[in-house]
PDB file of N, CA, C and O in Angstrom:
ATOM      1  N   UNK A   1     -86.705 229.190  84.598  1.00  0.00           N
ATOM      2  CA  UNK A   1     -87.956 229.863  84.916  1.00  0.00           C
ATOM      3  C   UNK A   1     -88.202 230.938  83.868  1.00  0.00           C
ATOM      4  O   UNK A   1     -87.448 231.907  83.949  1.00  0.00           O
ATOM      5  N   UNK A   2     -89.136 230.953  82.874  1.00  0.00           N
ATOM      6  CA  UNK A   2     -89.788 232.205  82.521  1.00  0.00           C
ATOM      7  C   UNK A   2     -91.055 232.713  83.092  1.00  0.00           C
ATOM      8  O   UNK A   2     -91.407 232.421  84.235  1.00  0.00           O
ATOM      9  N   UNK A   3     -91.652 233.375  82.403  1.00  0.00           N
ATOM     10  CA  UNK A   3     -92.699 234.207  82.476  1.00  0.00           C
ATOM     11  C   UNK A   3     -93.718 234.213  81.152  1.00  0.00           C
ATOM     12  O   UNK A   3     -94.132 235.282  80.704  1.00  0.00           O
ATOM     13  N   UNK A   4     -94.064 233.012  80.602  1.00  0.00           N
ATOM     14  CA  UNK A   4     -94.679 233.577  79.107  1.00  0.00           C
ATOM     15  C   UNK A   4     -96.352 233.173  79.795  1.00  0.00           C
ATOM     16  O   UNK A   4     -96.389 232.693  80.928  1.00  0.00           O
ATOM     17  N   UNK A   5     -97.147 233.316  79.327  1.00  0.00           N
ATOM     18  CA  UNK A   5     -98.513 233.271  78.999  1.00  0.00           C
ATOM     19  C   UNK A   5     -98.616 232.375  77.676  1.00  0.00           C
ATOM     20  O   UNK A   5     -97.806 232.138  76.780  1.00  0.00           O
ATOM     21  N   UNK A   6    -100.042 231.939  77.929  1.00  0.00           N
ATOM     22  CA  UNK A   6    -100.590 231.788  76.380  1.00  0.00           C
ATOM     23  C   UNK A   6    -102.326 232.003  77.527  1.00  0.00           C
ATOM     24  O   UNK A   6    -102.662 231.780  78.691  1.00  0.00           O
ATOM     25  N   UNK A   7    -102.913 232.517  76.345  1.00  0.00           N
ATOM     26  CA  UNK A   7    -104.387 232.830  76.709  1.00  0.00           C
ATOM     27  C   UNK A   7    -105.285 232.380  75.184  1.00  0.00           C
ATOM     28  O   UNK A   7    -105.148 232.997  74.128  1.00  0.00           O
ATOM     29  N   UNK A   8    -106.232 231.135  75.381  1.00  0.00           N
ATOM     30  CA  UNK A   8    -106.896 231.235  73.971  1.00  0.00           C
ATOM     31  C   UNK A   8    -108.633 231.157  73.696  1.00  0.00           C
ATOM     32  O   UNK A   8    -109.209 230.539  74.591  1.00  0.00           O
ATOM     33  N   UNK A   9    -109.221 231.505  72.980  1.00  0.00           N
ATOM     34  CA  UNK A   9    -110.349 232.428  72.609  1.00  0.00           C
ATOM     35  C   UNK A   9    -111.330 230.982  72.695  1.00  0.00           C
ATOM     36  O   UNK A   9    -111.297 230.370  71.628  1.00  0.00           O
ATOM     37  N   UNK A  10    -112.143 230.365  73.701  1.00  0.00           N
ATOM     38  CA  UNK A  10    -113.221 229.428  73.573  1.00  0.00           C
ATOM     39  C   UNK A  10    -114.047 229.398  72.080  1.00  0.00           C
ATOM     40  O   UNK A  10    -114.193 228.442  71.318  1.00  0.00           O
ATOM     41  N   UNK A  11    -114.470 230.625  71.962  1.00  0.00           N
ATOM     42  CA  UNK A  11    -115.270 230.544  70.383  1.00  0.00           C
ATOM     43  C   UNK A  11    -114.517 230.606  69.380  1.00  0.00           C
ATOM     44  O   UNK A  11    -115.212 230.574  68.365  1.00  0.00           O
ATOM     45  N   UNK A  12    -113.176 230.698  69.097  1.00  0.00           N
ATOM     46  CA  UNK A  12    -112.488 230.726  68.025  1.00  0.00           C
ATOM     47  C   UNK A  12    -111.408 229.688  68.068  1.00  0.00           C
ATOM     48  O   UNK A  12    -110.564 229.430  67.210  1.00  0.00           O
ATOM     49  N   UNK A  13    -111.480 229.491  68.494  1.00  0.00           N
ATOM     50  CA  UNK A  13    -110.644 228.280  68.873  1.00  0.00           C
ATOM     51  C   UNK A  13    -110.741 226.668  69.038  1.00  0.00           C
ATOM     52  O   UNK A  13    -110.614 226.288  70.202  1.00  0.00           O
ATOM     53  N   UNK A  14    -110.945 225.656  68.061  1.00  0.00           N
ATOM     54  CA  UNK A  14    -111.224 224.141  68.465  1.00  0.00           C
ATOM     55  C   UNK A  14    -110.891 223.798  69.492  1.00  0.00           C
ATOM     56  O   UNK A  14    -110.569 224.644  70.325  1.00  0.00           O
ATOM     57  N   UNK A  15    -110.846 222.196  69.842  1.00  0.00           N
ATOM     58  CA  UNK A  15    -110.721 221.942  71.236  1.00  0.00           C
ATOM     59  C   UNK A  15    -109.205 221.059  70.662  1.00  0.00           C
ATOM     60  O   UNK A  15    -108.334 220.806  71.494  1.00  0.00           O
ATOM     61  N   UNK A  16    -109.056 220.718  69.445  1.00  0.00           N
ATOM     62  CA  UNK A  16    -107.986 219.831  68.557  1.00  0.00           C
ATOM     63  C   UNK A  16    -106.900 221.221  68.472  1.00  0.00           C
ATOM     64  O   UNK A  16    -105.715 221.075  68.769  1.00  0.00           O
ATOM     65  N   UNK A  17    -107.312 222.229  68.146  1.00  0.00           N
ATOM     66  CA  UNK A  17    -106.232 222.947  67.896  1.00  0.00           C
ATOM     67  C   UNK A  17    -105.555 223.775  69.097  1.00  0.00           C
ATOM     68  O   UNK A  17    -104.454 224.325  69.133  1.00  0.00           O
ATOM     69  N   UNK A  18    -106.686 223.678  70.184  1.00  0.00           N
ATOM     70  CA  UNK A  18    -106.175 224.420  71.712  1.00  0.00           C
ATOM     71  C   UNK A  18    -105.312 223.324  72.210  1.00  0.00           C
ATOM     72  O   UNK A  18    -104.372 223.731  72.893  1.00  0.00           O
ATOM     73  N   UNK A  19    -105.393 221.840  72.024  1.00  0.00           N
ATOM     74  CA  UNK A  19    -104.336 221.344  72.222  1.00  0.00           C
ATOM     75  C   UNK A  19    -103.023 221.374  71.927  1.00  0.00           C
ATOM     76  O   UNK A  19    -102.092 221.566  72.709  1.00  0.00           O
ATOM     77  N   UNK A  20    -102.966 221.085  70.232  1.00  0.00           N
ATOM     78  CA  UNK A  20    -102.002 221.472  69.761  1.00  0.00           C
ATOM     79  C   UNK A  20    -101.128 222.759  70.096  1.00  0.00           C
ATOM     80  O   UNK A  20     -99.904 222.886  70.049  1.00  0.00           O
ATOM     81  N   UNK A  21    -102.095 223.660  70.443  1.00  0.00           N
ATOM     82  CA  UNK A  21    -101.127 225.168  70.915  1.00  0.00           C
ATOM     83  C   UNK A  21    -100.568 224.978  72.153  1.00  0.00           C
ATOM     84  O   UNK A  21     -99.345 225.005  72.291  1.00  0.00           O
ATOM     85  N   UNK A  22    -101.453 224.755  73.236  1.00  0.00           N
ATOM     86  CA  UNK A  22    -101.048 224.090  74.475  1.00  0.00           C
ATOM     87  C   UNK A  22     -99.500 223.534  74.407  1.00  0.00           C
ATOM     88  O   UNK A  22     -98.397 223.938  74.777  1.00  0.00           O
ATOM     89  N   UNK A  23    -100.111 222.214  73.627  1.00  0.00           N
ATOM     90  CA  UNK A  23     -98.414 221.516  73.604  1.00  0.00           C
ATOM     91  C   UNK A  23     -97.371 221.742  73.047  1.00  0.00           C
ATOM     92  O   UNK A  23     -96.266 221.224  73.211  1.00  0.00           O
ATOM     93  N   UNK A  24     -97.825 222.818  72.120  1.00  0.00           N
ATOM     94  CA  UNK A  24     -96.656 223.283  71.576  1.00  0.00           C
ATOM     95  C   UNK A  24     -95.788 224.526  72.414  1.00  0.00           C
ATOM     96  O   UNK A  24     -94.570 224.702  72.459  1.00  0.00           O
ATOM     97  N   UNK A  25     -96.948 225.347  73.083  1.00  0.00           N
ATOM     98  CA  UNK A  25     -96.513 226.103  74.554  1.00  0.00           C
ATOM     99  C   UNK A  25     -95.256 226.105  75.121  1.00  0.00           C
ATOM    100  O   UNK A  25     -94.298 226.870  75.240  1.00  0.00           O
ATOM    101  N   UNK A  26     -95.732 224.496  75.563  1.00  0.00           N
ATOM    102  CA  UNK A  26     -95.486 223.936  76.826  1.00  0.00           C
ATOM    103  C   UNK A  26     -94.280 223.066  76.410  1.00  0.00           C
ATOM    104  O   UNK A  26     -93.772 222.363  77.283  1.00  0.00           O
ATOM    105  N   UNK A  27     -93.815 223.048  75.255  1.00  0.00           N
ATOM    106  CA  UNK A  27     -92.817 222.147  74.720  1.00  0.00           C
ATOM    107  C   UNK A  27     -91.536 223.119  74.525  1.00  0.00           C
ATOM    108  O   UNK A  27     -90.430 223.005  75.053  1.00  0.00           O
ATOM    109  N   UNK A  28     -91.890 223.886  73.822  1.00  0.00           N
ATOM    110  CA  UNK A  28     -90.774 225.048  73.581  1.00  0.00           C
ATOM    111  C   UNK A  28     -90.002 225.988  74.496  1.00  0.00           C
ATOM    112  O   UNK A  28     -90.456 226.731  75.366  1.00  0.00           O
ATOM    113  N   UNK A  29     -88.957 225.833  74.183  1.00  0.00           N
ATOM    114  CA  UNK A  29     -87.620 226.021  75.567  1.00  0.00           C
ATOM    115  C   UNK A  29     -87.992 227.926  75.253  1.00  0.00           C
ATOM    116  O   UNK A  29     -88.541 228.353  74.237  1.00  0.00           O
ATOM    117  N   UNK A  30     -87.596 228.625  76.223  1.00  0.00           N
ATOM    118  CA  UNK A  30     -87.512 229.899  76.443  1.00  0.00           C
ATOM    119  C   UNK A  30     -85.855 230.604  76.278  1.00  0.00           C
ATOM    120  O   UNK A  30     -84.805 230.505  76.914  1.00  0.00           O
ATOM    121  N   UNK A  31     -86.399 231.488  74.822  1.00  0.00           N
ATOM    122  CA  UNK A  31     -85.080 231.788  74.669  1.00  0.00           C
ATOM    123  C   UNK A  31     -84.565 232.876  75.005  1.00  0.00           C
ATOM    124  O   UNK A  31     -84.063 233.525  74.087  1.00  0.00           O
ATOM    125  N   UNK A  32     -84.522 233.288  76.000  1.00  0.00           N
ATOM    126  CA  UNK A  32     -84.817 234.741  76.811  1.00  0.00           C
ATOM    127  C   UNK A  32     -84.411 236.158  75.509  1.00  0.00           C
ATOM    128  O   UNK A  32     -85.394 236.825  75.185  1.00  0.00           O
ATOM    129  N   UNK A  33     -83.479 236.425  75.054  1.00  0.00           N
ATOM    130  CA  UNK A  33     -83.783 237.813  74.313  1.00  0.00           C
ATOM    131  C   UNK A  33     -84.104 238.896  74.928  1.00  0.00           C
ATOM    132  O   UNK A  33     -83.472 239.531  75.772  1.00  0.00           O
ATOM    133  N   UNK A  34     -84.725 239.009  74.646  1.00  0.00           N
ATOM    134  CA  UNK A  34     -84.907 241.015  74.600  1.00  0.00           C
ATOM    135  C   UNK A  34     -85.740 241.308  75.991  1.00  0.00           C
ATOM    136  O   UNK A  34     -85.806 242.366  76.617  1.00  0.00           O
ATOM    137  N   UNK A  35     -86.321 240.106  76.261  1.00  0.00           N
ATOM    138  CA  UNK A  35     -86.981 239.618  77.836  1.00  0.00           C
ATOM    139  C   UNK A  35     -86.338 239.181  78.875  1.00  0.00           C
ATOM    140  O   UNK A  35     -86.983 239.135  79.922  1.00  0.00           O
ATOM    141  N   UNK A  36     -85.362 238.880  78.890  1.00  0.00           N
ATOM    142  CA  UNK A  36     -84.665 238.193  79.779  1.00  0.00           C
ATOM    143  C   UNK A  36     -84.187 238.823  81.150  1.00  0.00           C
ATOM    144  O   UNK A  36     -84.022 238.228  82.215  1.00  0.00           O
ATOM    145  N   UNK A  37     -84.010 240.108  80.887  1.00  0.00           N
ATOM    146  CA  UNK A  37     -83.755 240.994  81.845  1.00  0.00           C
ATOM    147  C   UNK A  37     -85.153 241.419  82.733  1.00  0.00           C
ATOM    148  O   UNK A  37     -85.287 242.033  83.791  1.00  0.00           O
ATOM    149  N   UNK A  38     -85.750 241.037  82.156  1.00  0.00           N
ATOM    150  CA  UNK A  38     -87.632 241.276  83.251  1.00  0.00           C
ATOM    151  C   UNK A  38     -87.444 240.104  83.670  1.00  0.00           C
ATOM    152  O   UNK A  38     -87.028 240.294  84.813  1.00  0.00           O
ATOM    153  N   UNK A  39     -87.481 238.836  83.470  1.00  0.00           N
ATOM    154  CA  UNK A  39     -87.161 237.601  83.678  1.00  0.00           C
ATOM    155  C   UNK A  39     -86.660 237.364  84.976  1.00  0.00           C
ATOM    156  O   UNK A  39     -87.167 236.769  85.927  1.00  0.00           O
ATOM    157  N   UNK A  40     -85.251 238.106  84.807  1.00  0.00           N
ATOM    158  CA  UNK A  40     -83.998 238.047  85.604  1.00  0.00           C
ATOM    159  C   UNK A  40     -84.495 238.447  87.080  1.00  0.00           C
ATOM    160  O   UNK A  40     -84.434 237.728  88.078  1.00  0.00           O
ATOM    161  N   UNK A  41     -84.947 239.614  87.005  1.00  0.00           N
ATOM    162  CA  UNK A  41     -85.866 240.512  87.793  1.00  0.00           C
ATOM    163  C   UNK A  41     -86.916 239.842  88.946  1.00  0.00           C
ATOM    164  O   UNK A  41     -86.889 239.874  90.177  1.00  0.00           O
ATOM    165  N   UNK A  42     -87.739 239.294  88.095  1.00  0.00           N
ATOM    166  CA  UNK A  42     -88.751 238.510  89.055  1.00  0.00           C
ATOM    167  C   UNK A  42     -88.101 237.916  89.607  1.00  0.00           C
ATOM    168  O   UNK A  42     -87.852 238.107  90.797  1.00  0.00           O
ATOM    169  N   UNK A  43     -87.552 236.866  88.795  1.00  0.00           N
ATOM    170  CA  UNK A  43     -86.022 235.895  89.852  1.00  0.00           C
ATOM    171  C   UNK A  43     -85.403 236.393  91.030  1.00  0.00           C
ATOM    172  O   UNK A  43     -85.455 235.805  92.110  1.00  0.00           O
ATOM    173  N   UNK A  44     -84.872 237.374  90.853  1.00  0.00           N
ATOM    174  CA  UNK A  44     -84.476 237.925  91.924  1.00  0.00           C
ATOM    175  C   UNK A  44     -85.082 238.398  93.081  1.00  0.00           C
ATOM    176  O   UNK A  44     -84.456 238.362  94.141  1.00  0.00           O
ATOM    177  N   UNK A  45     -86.281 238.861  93.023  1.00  0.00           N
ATOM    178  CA  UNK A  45     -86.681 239.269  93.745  1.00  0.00           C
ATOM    179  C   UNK A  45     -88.147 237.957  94.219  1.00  0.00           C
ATOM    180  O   UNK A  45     -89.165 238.169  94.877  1.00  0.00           O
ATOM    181  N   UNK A  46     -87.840 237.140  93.801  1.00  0.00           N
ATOM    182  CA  UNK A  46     -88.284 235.296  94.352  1.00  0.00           C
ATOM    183  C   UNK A  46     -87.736 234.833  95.420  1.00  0.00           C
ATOM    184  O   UNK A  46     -88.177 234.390  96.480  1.00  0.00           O
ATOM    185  N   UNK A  47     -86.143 235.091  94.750  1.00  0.00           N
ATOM    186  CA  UNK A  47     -85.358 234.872  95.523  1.00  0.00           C
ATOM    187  C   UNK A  47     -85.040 235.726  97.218  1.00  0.00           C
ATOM    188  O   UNK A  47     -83.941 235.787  97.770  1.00  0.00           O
ATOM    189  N   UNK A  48     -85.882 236.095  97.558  1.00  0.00           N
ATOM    190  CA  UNK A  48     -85.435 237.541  98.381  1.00  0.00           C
ATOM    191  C   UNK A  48     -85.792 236.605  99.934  1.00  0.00           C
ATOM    192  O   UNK A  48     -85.649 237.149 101.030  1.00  0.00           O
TER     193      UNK A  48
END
């Protein structure tokens, strides 16, 4: 479970390349870091 976002701009943005970002999103594993401990957090308290 993470927590990331992606949010992207209708007028600046194609409809070819909002895909591509999309799937690239949505493909890429979460490498927790320097976040992980906020992460951890929500988890826990999911868990409650």
């Amino acid at each position: 479970i993470d927590a990331n976002i992606v949010a992207l701009g209708a007028r600046t943005i194609g409809p070819v390349m909002a895909e591509e970002i999309v799937h690239t999103f949505l493909t890429t594993g979460f490498e927790g870091g320097r976040h992980q401990r906020r992460v951890d957090k929500i988890t826990a308290l999911e868990q409650r």
